[in-house]
N, C-alpha and C positions, 0 to 999 in steps of 0.2 A: 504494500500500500504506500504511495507519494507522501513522504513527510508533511509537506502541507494540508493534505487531507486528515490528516491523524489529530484530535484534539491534542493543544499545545498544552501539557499542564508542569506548569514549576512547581518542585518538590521544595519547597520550605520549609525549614525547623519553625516549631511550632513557637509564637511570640511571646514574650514573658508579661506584656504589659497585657489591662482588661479591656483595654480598646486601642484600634490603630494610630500609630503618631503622625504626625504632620508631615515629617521626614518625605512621607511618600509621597507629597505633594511637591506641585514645581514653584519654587521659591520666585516670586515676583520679582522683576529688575525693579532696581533704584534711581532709573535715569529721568523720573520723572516729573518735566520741567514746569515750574505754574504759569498761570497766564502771568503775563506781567499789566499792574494796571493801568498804564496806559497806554494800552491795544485793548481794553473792555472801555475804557473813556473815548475815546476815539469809536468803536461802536456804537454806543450808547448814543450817542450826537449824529450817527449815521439812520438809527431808529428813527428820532424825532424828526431829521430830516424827512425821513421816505415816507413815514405818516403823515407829516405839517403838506405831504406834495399830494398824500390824499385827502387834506381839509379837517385833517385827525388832531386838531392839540392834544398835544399826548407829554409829562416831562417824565426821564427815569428816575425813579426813585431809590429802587437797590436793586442791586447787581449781586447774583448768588453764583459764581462760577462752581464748576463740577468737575467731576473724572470724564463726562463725554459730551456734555451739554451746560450752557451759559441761563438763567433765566434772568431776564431783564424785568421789571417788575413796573410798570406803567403807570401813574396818576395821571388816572386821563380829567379832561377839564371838567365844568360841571354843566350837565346836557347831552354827555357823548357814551350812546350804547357802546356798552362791551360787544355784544353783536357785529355791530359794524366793521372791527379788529377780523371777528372770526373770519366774515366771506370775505376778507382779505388776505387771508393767509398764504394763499400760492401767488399774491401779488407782490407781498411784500419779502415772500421767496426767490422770486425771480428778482425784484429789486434790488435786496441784500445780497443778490450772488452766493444763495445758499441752497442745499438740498432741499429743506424743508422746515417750517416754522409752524410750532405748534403753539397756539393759543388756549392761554388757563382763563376760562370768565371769573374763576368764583377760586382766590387763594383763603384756607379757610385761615381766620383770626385778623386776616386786612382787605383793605379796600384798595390796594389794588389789580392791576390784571396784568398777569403772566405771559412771557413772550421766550418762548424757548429756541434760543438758537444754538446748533450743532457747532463746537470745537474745531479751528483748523485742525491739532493735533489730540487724535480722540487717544484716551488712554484704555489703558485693557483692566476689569478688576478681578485679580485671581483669586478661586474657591479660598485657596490655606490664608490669604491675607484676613478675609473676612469671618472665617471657621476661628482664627488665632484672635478674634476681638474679645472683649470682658463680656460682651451683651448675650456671646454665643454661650462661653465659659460658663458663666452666670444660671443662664435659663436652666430649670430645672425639669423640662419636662421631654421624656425622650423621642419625645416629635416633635421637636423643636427643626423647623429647616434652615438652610439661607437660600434667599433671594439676589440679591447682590448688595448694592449701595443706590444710596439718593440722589438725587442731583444734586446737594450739597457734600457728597462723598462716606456720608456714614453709612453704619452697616445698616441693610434691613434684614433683620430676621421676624419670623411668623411661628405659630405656632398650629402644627395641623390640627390637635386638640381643639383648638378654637374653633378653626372656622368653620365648620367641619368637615367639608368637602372641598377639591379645587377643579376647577374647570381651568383647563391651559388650552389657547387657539393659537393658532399663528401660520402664515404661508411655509412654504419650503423655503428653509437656509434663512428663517427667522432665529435662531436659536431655540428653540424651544425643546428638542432632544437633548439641548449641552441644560436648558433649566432645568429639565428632569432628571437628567442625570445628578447636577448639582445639589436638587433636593434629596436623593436618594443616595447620596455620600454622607450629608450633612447627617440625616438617621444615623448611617453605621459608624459615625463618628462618635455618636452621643449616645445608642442604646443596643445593649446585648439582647440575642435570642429569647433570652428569659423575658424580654420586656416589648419586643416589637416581632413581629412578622408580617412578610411580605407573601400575596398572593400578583404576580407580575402575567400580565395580558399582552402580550407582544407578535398584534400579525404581521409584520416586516418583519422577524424572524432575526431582525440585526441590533436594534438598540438598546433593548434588553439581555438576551442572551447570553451578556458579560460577567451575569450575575450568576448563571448558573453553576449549582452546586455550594453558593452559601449558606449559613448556616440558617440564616435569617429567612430563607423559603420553608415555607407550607407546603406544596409542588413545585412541581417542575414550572419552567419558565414558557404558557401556555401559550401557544402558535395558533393550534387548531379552534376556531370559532365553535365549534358545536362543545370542544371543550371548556370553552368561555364561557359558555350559558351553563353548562353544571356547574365553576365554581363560584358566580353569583349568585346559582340557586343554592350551594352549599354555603354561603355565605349567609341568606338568608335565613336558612334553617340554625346556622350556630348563632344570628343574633334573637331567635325566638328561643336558644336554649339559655342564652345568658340572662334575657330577661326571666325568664324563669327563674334562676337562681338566685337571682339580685330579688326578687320579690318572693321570696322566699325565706331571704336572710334579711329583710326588710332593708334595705340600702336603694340609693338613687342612681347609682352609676359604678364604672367598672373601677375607678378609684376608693370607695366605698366599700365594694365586694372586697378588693384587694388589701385593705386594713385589714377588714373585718379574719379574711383568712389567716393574715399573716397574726392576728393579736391571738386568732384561737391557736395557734403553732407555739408561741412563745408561752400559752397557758400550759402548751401538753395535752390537749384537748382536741384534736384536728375534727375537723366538721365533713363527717360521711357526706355522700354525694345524695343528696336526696332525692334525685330524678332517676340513680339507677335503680336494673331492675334484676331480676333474680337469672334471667337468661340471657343476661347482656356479654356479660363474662364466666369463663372458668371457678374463678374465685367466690368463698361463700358467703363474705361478705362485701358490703361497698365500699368503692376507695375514698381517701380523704380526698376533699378537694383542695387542688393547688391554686397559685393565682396565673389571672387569664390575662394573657399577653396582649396588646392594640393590633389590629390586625391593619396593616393598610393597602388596600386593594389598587396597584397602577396599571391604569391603560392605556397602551402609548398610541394607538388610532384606534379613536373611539367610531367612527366615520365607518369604517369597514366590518365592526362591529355591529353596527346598528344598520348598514346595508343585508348581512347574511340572515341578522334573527330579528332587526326588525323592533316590531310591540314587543316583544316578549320582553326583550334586552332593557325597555323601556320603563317598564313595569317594573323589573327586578332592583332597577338601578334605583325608579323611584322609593319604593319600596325602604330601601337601602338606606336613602338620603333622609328620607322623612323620620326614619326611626334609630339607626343605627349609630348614632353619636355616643347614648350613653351607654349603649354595650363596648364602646372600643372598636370600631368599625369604620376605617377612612375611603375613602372614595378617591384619586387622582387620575381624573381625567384629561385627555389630551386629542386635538382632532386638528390637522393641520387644514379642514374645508368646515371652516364656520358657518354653514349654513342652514335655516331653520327647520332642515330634515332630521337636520344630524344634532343642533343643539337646539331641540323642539321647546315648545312653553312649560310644561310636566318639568324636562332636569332642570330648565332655566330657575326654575321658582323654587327646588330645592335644593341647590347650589350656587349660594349669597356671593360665596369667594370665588373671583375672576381672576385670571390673568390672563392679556392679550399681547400678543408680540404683534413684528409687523404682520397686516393684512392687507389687503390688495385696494380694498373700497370701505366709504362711510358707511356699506350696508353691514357687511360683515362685521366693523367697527360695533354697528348697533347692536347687532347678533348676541354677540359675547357681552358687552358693555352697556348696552341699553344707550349708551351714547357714541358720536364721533370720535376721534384724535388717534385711534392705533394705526390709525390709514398715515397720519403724518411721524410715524417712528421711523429710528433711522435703520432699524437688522442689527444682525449681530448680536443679541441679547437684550437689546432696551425695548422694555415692557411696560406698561401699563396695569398696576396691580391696584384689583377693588378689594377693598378689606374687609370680613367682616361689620355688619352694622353699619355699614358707608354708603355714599352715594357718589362722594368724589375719590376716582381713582388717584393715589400716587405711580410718582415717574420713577423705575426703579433701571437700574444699569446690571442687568445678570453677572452671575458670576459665572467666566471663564474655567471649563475644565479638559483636562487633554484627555483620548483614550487612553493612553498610557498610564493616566493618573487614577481612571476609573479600572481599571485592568488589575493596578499594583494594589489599590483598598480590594479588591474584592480576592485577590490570590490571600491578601494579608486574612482574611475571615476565613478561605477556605483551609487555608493553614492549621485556624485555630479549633475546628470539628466539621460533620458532617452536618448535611441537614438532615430533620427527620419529617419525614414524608406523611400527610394525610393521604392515601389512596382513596378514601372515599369523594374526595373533593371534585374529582375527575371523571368516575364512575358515575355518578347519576342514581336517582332510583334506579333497582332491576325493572320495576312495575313501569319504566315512562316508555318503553319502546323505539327507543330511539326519537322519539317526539319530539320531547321534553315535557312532556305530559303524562301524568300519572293518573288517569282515566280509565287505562285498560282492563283493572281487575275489578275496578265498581262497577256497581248494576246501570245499564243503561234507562236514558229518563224514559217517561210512560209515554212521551212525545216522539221521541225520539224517530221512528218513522214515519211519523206523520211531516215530522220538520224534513227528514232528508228527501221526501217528496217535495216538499214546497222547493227549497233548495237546488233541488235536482231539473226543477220544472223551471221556475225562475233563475236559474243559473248565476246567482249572486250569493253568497255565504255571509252573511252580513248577521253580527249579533243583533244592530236596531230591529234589520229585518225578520227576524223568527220572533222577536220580540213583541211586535205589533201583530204580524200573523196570528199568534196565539193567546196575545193578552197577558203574557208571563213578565215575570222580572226581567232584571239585568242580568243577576251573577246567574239564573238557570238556566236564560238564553246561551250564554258563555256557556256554558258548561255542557249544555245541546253541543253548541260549534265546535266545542275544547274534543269532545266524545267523536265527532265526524273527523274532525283530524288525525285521530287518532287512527280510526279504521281508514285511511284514507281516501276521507269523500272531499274533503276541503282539502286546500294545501295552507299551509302555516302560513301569517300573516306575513305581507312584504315589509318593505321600507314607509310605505305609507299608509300600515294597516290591513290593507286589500285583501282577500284570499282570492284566490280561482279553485272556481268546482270541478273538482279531479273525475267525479264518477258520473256516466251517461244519463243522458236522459231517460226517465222511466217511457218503456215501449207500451204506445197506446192500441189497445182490441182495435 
């Protein structure tokens, strides 16, 4: 077999330290020169200019230089919309002899308005400069990410706990693979297997697969879409068993649970598993329970995704997002075609926290953001990040990381043990039949041929439609359609819901 073909794996002696050092990261140069102020004074007077020649009194007020972007901060006269700045913006583009200028209406704590113009000499910000800050050190929770820095240069970091889900868009060769990655360093920097796990969704098959075999996977690092959907649907089922538990042990969340386990441990006491059952296992009685790690589920094209399975994917994810915060259940999605197929209104509403890199149009802009400005980013990592409980996104500057750099963390993990494997995650009920529907072994409805008549005659498979025909619910209607799919009289919903009726028309006397 062609040494190339053969996985490459470095045999490393196993690390002494409980998480990876910095070491592995590429030390940032030092050559990095500031503006000098007067080349931002000399612009600043070029602003007022090229506004005063559009009837703009406009004076600068502060000047906030950055690692890749300048914001000029405006006191415009009194009587003059912020508006009229904005559908100026590729004017005042063109005028400045700049890429692109992005306009802030609303800086929160002043009155003025914001004018972002790109750096002749942009600087690069590396992952280890910003991992190495107090803010990261500091934070105590181990999903804690980094994001990059501000346009003032400081670090931003987030906390996935928080927000609780992330929506990442962005064209191709916006950065948004180097953001994910970055997030996904930041974790193995800050927490061991005992405290975080990863379930990774990767149909390009290239920008995750770096990871496999660390310790931090639950499975394998999931290619296959029909695989995707069992393990959001096993996802779903382990966050109905933690809620179960957490209300059982009377606690609100999976930090809660986690005291409460660790205080009965230090009593001597350990707390039986109360949901087992006598034929679960070997064993004759039930095991203690341990504490339950954050699960964080990343999908690196969500888009491709939601093309094979569709409603289903849609369902699960909401499902996910509406409930799964305080079991310990993150969501990171990522979809390089922001459009409202793919980030429909359902995820849009249950995932608050945004981040858009560059996108092509104001539409997509809105898609992700509910407003304009990622259509005026410059690539390369500068993002547009919605917080949390916000309405105004910050300008954030990604952090820069090399494959080399994600390659060396992740041998550093695989050094230090194996992963240990859910099989079931992958598997699926036996009873869904390849569906993803576990319909097969329940009794079919009393309707049930009467509907695949209608169905079959009307050639539309539509739950409204059996719905009205018969005078039934919602979820029974579903659950008619759910049953036809299953025997394959429907075909599984598409991209936009749809199904097409697979079985012929009944032959009339």
């Amino acid at each position: 077999m062609h040494p190339f073909l053969m996985p490459q794996e470095d045999v490393m002696p196993k690390p002494t330290t409980p998480l990876p050092t910095l070491d592995l990261l590429a030390e940032p140069p030092r050559n990095n020169m500031p503006v000098s102020e007067q080349e931002l004074e000399m612009t600043a007077r070029l602003v007022e200019a090229r506004l005063n020649d559009y009837r703009i009194k406009a004076d600068v007020a502060e000047i906030s230089p950055g690692p890749v972007i300048t914001r000029f901060e405006l006191d415009l006269a009194p009587g003059v919309k912020a508006a009229r700045i904005s559908n100026l913006s590729r004017d005042l583009a063109r005028a400045l002899s700049t890429t692109a200028v992005r306009v802030v209406e609303v800086i929160p704590g002043k009155s003025y308005v914001g004018l972002e113009l790109p750096n002749k000499d942009r600087q690069t910000v590396y992952l280890r400069e910003v991992l190495d800050c107090d803010k990261f050190r500091q934070s105590a929770s181990p999903l804690t990410v980094v994001l990059g820095k501000d346009i003032a240069g400081d670090p931003v970091i987030a906390d996935l706990a928080k927000m609780p889900h992330l929506l990442v868009a962005g064209t191709t060769g916006s950065g948004k693979s180097v953001g994910v990655n970055a997030m996904i360093l930041s974790i193995l920097y800050k927490a061991t297997p005992d405290e975080v796990r990863f379930i990774m969704i990767d149909p390009k098959m290239l920008e995750l697969s770096v990871y496999e075999g660390i310790p931090h996977l639950l499975t394998e690092v999931v290619t296959d879409m029909k695989d995707a959907a069992n393990a959001l649907r096993w996802c779903v089922g382990e966050m109905e068993r933690r809620y179960k538990l957490m209300s059982l042990l009377g606690v609100r969340n999976i930090s809660g649970y986690n005291d409460r386990v660790v205080e009965a441990e230090k009593m001597g006491q350990p707390i039986p598993d109360p949901l087992w059952r006598p034929g679960d296992s070997m064993d004759p009685m039930p095991p203690a329970l341990t504490k339950l790690p954050y699960i964080v589920v990343m999908v690196d094209e969500f888009a491709d995704l939601m093309m094979v399975a569709g409603k289903k994917i849609e369902e699960l994810i909401a499902r996910l997002a509406q409930k799964a915060r305080a079991a310990g259940i993150h969501l990171v999605l990522a979809t390089q075609r922001p459009s409202v197929d793919v980030i429909t209104g359902l995820i849009k509403a249950n995932i608050p926290t945004r981040i858009a890199f560059t996108v092509s149009s104001k539409i997509d802009s809105r898609t992700i953001l509910d407003q304009s400005g990622a259509e005026s980013l410059l690539g390369m990592g500068d993002m547009l990040y919605l917080p949390p409980n916000s309405s105004i996104p910050e300008r954030v500057h990604g952090a820069f990381v090399r494959d080399q750099e994600v390659h060396a963390v992740a041998q550093d993990w695989k050094a230090r043990g194996r992963p240990q494997y859910i099989d079931a995650i992958l598997a699926g009920d036996s009873s869904e039949g390849g569906n993803g529907y576990d319909n097969m072994d329940e009794e079919l409805d009393a309707l049930f041929d009467q509907a695949v008549q209608f169905v079959t005659e009307t050639r539309r498979g539509s739950v409204s439609g059996v719905q009205r025909k018969f005078k039934i619910g919602y979820n029974r209607a579903a659950r008619i359609i759910e049953q036809m799919e299953a025997q394959g009289i429907v075909s599984a919903p598409g991209h936009n819901g749809n199904r097409e009726v697979l079985a012929p028309p009944p032959i009339r006397d």
